[in-house]
C-alpha positions as CSV (number, residue, x, y, z in Angstrom):
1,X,120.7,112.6,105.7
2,X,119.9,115.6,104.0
3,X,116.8,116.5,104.0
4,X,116.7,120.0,101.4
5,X,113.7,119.2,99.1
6,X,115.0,122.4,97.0
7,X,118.3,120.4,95.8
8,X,118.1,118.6,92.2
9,X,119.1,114.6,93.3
10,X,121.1,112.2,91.0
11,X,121.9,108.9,91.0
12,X,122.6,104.9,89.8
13,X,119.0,103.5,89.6
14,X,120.4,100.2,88.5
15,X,123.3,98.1,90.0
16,X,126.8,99.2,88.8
17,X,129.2,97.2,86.7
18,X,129.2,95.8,82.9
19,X,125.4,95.6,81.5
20,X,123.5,96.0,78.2
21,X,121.7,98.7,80.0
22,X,121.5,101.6,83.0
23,X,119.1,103.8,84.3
24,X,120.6,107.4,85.6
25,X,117.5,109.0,87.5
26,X,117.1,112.5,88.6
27,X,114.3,114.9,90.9
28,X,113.9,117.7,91.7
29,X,113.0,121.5,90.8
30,X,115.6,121.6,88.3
31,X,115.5,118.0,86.8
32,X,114.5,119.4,83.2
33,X,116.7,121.9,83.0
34,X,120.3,120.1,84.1
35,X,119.3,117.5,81.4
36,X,118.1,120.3,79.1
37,X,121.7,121.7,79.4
38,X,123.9,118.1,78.5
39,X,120.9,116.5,76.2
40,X,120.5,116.8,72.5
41,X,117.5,115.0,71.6
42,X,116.5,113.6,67.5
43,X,113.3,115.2,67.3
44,X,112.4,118.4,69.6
45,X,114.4,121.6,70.8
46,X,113.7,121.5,74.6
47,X,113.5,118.7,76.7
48,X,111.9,121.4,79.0
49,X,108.9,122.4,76.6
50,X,107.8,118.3,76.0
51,X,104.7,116.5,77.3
52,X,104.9,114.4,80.8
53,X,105.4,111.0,80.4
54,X,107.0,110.8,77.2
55,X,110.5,108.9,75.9
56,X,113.1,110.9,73.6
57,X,116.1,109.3,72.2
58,X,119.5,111.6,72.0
59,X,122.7,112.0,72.6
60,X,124.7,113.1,76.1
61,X,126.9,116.0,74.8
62,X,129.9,117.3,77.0
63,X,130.3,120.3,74.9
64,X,130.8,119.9,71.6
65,X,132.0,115.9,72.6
66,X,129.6,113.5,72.6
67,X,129.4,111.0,75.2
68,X,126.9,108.1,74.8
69,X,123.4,107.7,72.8
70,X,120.6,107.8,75.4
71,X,116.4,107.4,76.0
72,X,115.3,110.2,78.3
73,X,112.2,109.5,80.3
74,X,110.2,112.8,81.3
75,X,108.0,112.8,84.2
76,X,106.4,116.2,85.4
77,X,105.6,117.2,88.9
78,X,103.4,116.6,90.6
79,X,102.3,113.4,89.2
80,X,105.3,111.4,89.7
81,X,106.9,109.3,92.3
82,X,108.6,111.7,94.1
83,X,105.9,114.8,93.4
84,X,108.6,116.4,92.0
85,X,109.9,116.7,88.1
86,X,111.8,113.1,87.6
87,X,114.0,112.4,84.1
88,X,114.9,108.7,83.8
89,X,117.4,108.3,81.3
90,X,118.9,104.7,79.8
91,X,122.1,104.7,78.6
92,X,124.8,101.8,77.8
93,X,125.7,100.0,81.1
94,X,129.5,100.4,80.9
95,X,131.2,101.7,84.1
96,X,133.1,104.4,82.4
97,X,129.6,105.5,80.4
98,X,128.2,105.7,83.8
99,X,130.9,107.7,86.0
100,X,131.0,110.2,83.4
101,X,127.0,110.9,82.6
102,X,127.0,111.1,86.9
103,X,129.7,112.9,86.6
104,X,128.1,115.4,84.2
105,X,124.9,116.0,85.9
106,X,126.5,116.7,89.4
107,X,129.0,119.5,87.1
108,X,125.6,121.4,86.2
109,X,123.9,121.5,89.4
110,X,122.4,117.9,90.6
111,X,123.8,116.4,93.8
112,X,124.7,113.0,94.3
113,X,121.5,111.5,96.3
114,X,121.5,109.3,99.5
115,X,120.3,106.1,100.0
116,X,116.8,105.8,99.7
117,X,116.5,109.8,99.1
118,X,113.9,109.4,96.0
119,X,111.6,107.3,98.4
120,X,112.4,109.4,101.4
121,X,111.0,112.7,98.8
122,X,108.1,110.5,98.1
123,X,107.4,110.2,101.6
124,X,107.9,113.8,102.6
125,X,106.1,115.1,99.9
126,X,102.8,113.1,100.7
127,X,103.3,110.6,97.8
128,X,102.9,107.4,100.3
129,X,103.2,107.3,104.0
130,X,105.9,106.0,106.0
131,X,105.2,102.2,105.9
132,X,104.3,102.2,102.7
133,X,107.7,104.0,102.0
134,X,109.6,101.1,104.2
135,X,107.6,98.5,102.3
136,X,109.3,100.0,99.3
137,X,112.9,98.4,100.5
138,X,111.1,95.4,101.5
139,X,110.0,94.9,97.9
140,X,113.1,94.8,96.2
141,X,114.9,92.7,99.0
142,X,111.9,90.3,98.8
143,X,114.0,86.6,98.7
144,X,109.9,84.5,97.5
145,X,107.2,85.5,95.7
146,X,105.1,85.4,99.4
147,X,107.5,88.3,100.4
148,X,107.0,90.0,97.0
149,X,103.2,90.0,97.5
150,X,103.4,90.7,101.0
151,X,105.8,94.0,100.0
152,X,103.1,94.8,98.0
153,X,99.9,94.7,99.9
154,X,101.8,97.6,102.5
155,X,102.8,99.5,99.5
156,X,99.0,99.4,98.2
157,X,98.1,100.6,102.0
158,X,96.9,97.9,103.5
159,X,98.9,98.5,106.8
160,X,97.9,102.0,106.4
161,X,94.0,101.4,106.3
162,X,94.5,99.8,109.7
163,X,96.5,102.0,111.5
164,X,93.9,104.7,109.9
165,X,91.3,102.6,111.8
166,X,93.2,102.3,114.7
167,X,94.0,105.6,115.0
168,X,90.4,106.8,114.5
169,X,89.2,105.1,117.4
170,X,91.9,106.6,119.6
171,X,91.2,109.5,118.9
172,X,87.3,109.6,119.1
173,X,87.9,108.3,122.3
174,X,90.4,111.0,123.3
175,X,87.7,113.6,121.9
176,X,85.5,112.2,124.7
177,X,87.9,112.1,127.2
178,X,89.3,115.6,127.1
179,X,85.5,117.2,126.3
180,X,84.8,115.3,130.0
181,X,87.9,117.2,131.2
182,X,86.5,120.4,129.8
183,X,82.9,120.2,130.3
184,X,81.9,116.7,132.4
185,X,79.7,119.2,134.6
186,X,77.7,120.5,131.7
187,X,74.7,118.7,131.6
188,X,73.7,119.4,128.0
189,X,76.8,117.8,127.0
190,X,76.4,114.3,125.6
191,X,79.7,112.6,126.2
192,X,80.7,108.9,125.6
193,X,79.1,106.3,128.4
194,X,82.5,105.3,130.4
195,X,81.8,101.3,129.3
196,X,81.6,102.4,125.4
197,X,84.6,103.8,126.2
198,X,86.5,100.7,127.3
199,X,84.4,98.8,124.1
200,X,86.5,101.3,121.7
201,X,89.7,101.2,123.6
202,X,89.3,96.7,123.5
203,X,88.1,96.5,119.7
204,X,91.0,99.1,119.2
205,X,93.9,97.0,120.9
206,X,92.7,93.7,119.7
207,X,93.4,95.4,116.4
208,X,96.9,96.4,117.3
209,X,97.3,92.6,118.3
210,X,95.8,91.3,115.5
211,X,98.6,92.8,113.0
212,X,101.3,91.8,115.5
213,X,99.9,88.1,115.7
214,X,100.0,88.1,112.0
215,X,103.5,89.9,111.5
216,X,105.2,87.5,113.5
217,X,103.6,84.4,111.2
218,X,104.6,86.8,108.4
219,X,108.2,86.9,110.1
220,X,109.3,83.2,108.5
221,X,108.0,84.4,105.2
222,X,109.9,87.1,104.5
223,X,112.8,86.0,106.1
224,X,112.7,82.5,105.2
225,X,110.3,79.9,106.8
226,X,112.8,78.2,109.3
227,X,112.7,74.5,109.4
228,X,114.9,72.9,111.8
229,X,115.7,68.8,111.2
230,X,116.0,66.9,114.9
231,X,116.8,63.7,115.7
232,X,119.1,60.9,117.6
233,X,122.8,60.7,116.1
234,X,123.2,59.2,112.8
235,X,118.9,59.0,112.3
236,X,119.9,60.6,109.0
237,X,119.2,64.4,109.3
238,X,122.2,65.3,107.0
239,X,121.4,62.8,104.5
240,X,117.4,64.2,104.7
241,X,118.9,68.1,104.4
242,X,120.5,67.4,101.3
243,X,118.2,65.9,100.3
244,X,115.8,68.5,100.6
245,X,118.1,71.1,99.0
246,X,119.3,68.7,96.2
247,X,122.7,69.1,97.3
248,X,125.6,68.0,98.9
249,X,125.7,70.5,101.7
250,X,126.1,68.1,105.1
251,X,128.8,65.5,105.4
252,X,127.1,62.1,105.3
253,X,129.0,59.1,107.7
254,X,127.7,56.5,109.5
255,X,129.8,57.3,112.2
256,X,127.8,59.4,115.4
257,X,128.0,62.5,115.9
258,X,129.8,63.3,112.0
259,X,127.5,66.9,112.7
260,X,128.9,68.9,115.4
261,X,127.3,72.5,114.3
262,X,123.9,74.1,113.2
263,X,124.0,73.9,109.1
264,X,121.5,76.0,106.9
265,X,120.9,77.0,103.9
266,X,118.3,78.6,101.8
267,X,116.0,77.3,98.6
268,X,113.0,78.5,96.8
269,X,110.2,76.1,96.4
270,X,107.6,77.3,94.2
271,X,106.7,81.0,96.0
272,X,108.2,79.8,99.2
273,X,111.3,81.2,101.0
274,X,112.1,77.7,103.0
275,X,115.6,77.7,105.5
276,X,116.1,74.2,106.5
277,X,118.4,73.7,109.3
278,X,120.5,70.4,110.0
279,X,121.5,70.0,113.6
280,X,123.9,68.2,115.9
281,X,122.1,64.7,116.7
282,X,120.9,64.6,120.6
283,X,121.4,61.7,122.7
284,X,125.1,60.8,122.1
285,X,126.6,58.1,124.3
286,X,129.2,59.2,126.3
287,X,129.2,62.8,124.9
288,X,132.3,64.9,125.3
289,X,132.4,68.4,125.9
290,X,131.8,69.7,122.3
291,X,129.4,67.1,122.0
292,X,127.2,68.7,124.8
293,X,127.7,72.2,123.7
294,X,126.5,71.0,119.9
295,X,123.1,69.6,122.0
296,X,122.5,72.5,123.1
297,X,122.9,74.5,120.5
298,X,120.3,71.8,118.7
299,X,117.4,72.9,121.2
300,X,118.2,76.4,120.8
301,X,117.4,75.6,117.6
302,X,114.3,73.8,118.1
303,X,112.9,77.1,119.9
304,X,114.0,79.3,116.8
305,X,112.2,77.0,114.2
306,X,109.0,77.5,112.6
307,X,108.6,74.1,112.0
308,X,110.4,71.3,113.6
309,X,111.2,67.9,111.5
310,X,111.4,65.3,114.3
311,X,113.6,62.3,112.7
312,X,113.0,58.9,113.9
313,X,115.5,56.2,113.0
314,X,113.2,52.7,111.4
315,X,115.3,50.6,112.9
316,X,115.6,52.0,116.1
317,X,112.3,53.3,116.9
318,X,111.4,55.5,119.8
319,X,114.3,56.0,122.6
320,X,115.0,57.9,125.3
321,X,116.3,60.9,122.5
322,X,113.1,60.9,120.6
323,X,111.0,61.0,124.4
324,X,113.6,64.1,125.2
325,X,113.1,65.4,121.7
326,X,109.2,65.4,121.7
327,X,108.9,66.8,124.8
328,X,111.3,69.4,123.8
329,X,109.5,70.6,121.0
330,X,106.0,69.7,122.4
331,X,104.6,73.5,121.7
332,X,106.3,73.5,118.4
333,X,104.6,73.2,114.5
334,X,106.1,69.7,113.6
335,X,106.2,66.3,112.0
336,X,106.9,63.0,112.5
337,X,109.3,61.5,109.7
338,X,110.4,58.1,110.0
339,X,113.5,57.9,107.9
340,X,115.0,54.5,106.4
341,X,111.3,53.5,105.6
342,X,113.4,51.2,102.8
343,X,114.2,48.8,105.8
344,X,112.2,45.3,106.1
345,X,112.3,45.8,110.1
346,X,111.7,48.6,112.5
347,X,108.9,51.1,113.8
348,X,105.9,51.7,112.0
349,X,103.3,54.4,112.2
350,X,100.6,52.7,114.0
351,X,103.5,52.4,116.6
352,X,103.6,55.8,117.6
353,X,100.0,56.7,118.1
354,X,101.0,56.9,121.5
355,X,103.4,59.2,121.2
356,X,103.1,61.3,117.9
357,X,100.2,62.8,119.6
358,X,98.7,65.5,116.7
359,X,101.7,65.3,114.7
360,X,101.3,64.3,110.9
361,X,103.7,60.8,110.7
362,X,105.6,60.8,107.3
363,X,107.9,57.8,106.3
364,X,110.5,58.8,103.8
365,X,113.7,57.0,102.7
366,X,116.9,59.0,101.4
367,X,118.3,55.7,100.1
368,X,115.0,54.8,97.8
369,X,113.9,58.4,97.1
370,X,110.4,57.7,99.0
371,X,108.1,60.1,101.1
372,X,110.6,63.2,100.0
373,X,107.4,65.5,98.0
374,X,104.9,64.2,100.8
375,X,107.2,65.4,102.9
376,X,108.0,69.0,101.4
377,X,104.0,69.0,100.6
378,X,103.5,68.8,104.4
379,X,106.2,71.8,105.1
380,X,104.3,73.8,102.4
381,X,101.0,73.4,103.8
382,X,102.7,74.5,107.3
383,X,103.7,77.2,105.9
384,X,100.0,78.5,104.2
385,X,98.4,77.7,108.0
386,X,101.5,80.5,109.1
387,X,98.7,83.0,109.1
388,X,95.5,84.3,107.7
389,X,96.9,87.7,106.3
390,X,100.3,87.6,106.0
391,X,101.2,91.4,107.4
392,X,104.8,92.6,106.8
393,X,106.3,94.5,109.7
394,X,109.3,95.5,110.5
395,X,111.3,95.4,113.6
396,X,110.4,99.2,114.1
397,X,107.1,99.2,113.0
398,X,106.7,95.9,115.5
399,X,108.2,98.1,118.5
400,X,106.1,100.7,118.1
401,X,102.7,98.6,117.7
402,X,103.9,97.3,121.2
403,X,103.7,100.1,122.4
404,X,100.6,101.4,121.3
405,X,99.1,98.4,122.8
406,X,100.5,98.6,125.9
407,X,99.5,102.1,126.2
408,X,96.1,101.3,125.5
409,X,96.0,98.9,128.4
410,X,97.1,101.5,130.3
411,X,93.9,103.6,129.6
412,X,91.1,100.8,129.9
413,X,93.1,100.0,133.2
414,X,92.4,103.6,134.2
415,X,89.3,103.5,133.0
416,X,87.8,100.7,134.8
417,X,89.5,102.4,138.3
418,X,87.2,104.5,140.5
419,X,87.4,107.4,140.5
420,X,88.5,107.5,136.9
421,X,91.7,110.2,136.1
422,X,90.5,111.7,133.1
423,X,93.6,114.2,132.9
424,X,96.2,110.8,133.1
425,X,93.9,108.7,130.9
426,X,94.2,111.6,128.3
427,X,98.1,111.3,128.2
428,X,98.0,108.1,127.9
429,X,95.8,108.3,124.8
430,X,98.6,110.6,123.2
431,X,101.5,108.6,123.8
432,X,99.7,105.5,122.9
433,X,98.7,107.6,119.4
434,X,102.3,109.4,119.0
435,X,103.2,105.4,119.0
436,X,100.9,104.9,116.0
437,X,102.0,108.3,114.1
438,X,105.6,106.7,114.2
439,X,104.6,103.9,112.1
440,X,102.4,106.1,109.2
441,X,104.7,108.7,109.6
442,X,102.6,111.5,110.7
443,X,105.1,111.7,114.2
444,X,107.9,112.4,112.7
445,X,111.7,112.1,114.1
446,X,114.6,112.5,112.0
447,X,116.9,110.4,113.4
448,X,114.4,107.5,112.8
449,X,113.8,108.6,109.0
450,X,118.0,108.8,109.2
451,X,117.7,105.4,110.2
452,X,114.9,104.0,107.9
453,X,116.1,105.7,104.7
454,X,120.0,104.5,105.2
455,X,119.1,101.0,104.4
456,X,117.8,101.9,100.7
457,X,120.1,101.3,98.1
458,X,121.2,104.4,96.6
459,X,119.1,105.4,93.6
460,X,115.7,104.7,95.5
C-alpha cells in the first residue's frame, strides 16, 4: 500500500450502486484546491478562503458543463480525522453521477485511495493509535449492538490505556534492569529490590492475561455467540432450531437420523449476535458410515460452542446418548432442555438431579409453544456472564499479547534464577515490549499495516 502522505486521496465513502445519496471524500495537502478547481459554490468565491467545518451547496462543473448539484463539507487540518485538510462532498447516488465526479477529481490531481488509506493517515499522522485504528473496521462490520459498543470502547482507548499501563511497568522495570547493568557496583545507586522486580513483572502479566481472558469471552460476541443444539436422534433439535430462528431452516421428520450435517444460522435478539447450531443426533442404532462421520462432526461441535443446549427426549428420558452426551460436554456452558414437555408421560426434572449436575433444567415443547422465551432468556443471561469487560481483540492483536506474556515469563523465570543474567533479562524485556508496540502501533512493520489496512473498505 502506498504509504506517500504528500498525495491528495479520493474515494467512494458510501456503498456503490443506485441511492438517494453518496458521499465522495477527499485528504490531503491539496484537498481544497482540486475541489476549488471543479466546484462552483451559491454563496462564496473560494472554497479555499471558507471557515473549517462548514457546508456549501453548488454545482460540480466539468468546464463550462455542469455535472450534478452537490453539498461540500470543509474540514481543515489539523483538526480532522485524518490531520490533514478533508472535503466531504454529497452528491446524487447514481452510478454514472459517481464514476464521473471520481473521475474528475483523479483528472486534477487526487489519486484513487486504498482500502482503509483515510484510517491508515489517521493512524500515521497520530490521530489514534493502531488498535484504535483496527477497532475502526470492527465498528462498521459490527453484526449486534454488543459488537457495536465493544468497537467503540477500543476506539475511545480503552485497549490503549492498558497496554499504556502495561507498557509502563515494562519499562520501569527495564530502567532498573539495565541501570544494574550499568552501575550495580555503585553503591549510591538505589536500584529496584530484585523481589519488587518480579511483583511489577506478575501485576504486569496478569494484566496481559486479563485482556486475553476477556477477548476470548468477547470472541462469541462479536462473531456471534455460538450455541450448538445436542441430542439423541429424532429428540427434536431441528424442530427446537427453527424454532428458535422462527423459521423453517432444518428439515423436520420423525424418521432418525433426517440431520446428517452441522446447520447454522444467524439472528439478532435484542443487542445479541446469537449462531445456533443444529447437529447430527448421536446414538444412532446401527449407524452407517455417514452416520458415524455426522457424530463426529456433532462433538466437534460441542467443543466449538459457547453454549451447549443438551436435548432430552420426555418420553425417553436419560439413555446411554444423553450419559455420552453429558460427559462430552461436562466442561462446557450448558442447559438441560427437556423437549416434548406437552407429553402426559416421560422424564421430569426432579429425575435428573442426579445427573444434570449444575446445569439449569428447562422443559420446552415445540408442538405447544412452551418454555421457548425461558429458554432464549437462559441463553441471554449466558451470554452477559461471557465476561466482565467485554475486550475486542483481534487475531493479531491476540498473537501478539501472547507473546508479551510469554516473554514476561521468561524474565521473572530469569529473575528468580541465581545468579540472575541481567544482560539476557534485559532482551527479554525488549522483545516482550517490541510485542506490545505491535499492538498500539508504536513498533511499526509495514507489511503488517499492509495487512491490517487491506481489509478496510475503500473510502475509510
Amino acid at each position: 500500500m502506498t504509504t506517500s502522505l504528500n498525495d491528495t486521496i479520493v474515494a467512494l465513502s458510501t456503498p456503490f450502486g443506485v441511492s438517494a445519496l453518496a458521499v465522495i471524500r477527499l485528504s490531503g495537502p491539496e484537498a481544497l484546491s482540486i475541489t476549488n478547481r471543479i466546484f462552483s459554490p451559491s454563496r462564496v468565491k473560494n472554497i479555499k478562503s471558507v471557515k473549517s467545518y462548514t457546508v456549501h451547496h453548488g454545482r460540480i462543473k466539468d468546464g463550462n458543463k455542469e455535472v450534478d448539484e452537490v453539498m461540500v463539507a470543509v474540514y481543515k487540518a489539523p483538526h480532522t480525522y485524518t490531520a490533514q485538510d478533508i472535503v466531504e462532498v454529497t452528491c446524487h447516488g447514481g452510478g454514472v453521477i459517481i464514476s464521473t465526479l471520481l473521475e474528475l477529481f483523479s483528472q486534477n490531481g487526487a489519486r484513487p485511495a486504498e482500502p482503509g488509506e483515510f484510517t491508515k493517515r489517521a493512524f500515521l499522522n497520530g490521530k489514534m493509535d493502531l488498535s484504535q485504528a483496527e477497532s475502526v473496521n470492527s465498528l462498521i462490520n459490527a453484526g449486534s449492538r454488543r459488537a457495536l459498543n465493544g468497537a467503540l470502547k477500543i476506539l475511545n482507548g480503552s485497549l490503549r490505556e492498558k497496554t499504556e499501563k502495561i507498557k509502563s511497568a515494562l519499562f520501569e522495570v527495564k530502567a532498573n534492569i539495565d541501570a544494574d547493568i550499568e552501575w550495580g557496583d555503585t553503591e549510591e545507586l538505589e536500584i529496584i529490590d530484585r523481589s519488587d522486580i518480579i511483583d511489577l513483572l506478575d501485576a504486569a502479566r496478569g494484566s496481559v492475561e486479563y485482556i486475553l481472558d476477556n477477548s476470548k469471552a468477547y470472541a462469541g460476541i462479536y462473531s456471534g455467540f455460538r450455541v450448538v443444539i445436542i441430542g439423541r436422534p429424532n429428540a427434536g433439535k431441528s424442530s427446537l432450531f427453527n424454532r428458535l430462528l422462527c423459521e423453517s431452516r432444518s428439515i423436520v421428520n420423525n424418521i432418525p437420523g433426517t440431520t446428517r450435517d452441522v446447520i447454522e444460522s444467524e439472528v439478532i435478539s435484542d443487542r445479541y449476535l446469537i449462531r445456533y447450531v443444529d447437529t447430527a443426533g448421536l446414538g444412532l442404532e446401527n449407524p452407517s458410515e455417514t452416520d458415524i462421520l455426522s457424530a463426529r462432526k456433532s462433538v466437534e461441535e460441542i467443543e466449538a460452542a459457547d453454549f451447549v443446549i443438551i436435548l432430552i427426549d420426555k418420553e425417553k428420558g436419560v439413555g446411554k446418548p444423553e450419559k455420552d452426551i453429558l460427559k462430552i460436554a461436562s466442561g462446557k456452558k450448558r442447559v438441560i432442555v427437556i423437549n416434548k414437555s406437552d407429553k402426559a408421560e416421560g422424564v421430569a426434572k426432579k429425575d435428573l438431579s442426579a445427573v444434570s449436575g449444575e446445569s439449569k433444567i428447562i422443559e420446552t415443547s415445540c408442538k405447544a409453544d412452551t418454555g421457548l422465551e425461558k429458554l432464549k432468556e437462559e441463553i441471554k443471561h449466558q451470554i452477559d456472564k461471557a465476561g466482565p469487560e467485554h475486550i475486542m481483540v483481534s487475531v493479531r492483536q491476540k498473537n501478539s499479547f501472547n507473546e508479551t506474556a510469554r516473554g514476561i515469563k521468561r524474565v521473572i523465570d530469569i529473575m528468580e534464577t541465581s545468579p540472575v543474567s541481567y544482560e539476557v533479562a534485559s532482551y527479554e524485556l525488549s522483545e516482550a515490549i517490541n510485542y506490545i508496540g505491535l499492538i498500539d502501533g508504536t513498533v511499526i512493520k509495514e507489511d503488517i499495516l499492509d495487512r491490517i489496512f487491506s481489509d478496510f473498505c475503500i473510502g475509510k
